[in-house]
N, C-alpha and C positions, 0 to 999 in steps of 0.2 A: 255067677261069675265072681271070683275074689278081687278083694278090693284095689280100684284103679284100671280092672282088665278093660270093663266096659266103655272107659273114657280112653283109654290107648285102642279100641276096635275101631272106634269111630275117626280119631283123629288119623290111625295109621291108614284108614281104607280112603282118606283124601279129602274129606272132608274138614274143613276150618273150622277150629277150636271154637269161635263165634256162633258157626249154627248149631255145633253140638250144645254150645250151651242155652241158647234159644229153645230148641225142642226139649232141653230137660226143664230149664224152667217153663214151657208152656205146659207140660206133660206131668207136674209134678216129682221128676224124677231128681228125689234131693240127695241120694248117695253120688250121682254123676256131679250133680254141683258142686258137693262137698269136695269130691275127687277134684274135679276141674278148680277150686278155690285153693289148690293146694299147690297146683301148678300155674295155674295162674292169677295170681292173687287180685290183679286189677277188675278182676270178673267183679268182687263186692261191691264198690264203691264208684268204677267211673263207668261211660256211658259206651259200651261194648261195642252196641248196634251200629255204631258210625263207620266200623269198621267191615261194615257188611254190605255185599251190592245189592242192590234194588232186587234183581231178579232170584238173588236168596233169600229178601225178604217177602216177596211175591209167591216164591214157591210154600214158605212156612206160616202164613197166615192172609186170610181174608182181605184183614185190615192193618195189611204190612205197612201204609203211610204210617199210619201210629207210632212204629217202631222204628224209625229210620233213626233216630238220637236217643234211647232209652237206656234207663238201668233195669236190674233184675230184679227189682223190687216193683219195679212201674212193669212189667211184664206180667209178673207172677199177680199182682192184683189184679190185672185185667182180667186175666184166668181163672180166676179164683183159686191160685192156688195158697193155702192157708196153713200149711207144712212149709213149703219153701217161704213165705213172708216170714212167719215166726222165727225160723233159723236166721234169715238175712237180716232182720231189727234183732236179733240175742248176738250177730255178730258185728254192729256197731254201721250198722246202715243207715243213711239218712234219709228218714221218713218225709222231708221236707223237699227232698229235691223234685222242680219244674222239669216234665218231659217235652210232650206234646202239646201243642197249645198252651204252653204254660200251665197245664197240668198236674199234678203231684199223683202220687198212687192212691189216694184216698178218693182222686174224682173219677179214675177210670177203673172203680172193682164192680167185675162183672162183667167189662166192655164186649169181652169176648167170647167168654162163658158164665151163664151165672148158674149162682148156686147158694139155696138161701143160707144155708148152713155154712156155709164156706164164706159167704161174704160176709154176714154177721159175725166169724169171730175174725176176718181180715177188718172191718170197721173198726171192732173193739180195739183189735192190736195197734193199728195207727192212729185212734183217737185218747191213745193211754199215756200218760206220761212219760216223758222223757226221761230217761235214765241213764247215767254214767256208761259207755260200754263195759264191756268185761274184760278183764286184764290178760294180755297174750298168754300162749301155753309157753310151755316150757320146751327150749330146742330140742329139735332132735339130733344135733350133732354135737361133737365133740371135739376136743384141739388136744392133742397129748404131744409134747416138745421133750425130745427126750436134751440131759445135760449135752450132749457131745453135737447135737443139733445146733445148740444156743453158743456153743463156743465155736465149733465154724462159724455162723454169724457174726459174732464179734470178733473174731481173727478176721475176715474179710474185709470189715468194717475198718481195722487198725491196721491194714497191708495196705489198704488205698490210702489213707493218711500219710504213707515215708514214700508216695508219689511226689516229681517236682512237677507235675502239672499244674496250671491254674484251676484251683478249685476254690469253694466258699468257707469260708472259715466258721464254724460254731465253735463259741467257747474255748476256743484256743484249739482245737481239735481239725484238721485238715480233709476233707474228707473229697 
């Protein structure tokens, strides 16, 4: 599927942007997350799962209490999954935040799936030093104002000023 198609299949076929993102980080599926971090940014950082009923959490895993208040970092540990942790600490995650039980992701790796290889380098990654994030990318959009643009603005701006209505004064200017 080209890139984004598979996070517009699932959101468009009615399904909430929250489980899609649940089943890709359970499932390792980190081009969906990447996708979904781009439309939804909050995915990184706050605690998604809250935003989810009990019975979607029941249909997507075992030990859906776990996940009732969680980030994607406390998810993806529990799973082992060791692709999407890396991505989500390289993109300025906090390895320190309390989930469950006042939990962090380093006390639930494996909860749900283990896997010796997968949990040993998810151990390494959150027992390693903290590091500056990494600095945004660069937009993707642009602003182009052509001159004739900017002078209707400022004509609009100095047509409201020879108004006698009561308005606020800046700098002598009427606006």
């Amino acid at each position: 599927m080209p890139e984004g198609e598979a996070v517009h299949f699932y959101t468009n076929s009615g399904v909430r942007w929250q489980v899609v993102a649940f089943r890709a980080v359970r499932d390792g599926e980190l081009k969906i997350i990447q996708d979904l971090c781009e439309q939804q940014p909050v995915l990184l950082h706050d605690r998604f799962t809250k935003e989810m009923e009990d019975w979607e959490l029941e249909f997507e895993s075992l030990k859906w209490f776990q996940f009732k208040d969680t980030t994607c970092l406390f998810i993806a540990a529990a799973y082992c999954q060791a692709a999407i942790v890396e991505w989500l600490l390289e993109n300025g995650v906090d390895e320190d935040e309390k989930c469950y039980m006042s939990q962090g992701p380093l006390d639930v790796v494996g909860n749900c799936h283990w896997d010796d290889a997968d949990a040993a380098v998810i151990e390494r990654l959150l027992k390693r030093p903290k590091k500056a994030p990494r600095a945004p990318r660069e937009p993707k959009t642009t602003c182009k104002l052509t001159l004739e643009e900017v002078s209707r603005i400022c004509l609009l701006y100095t047509s409201d000023a020879a108004d006698d209505t009561p308005c606020v004064d800046l700098g002598g200017r009427r606006i």
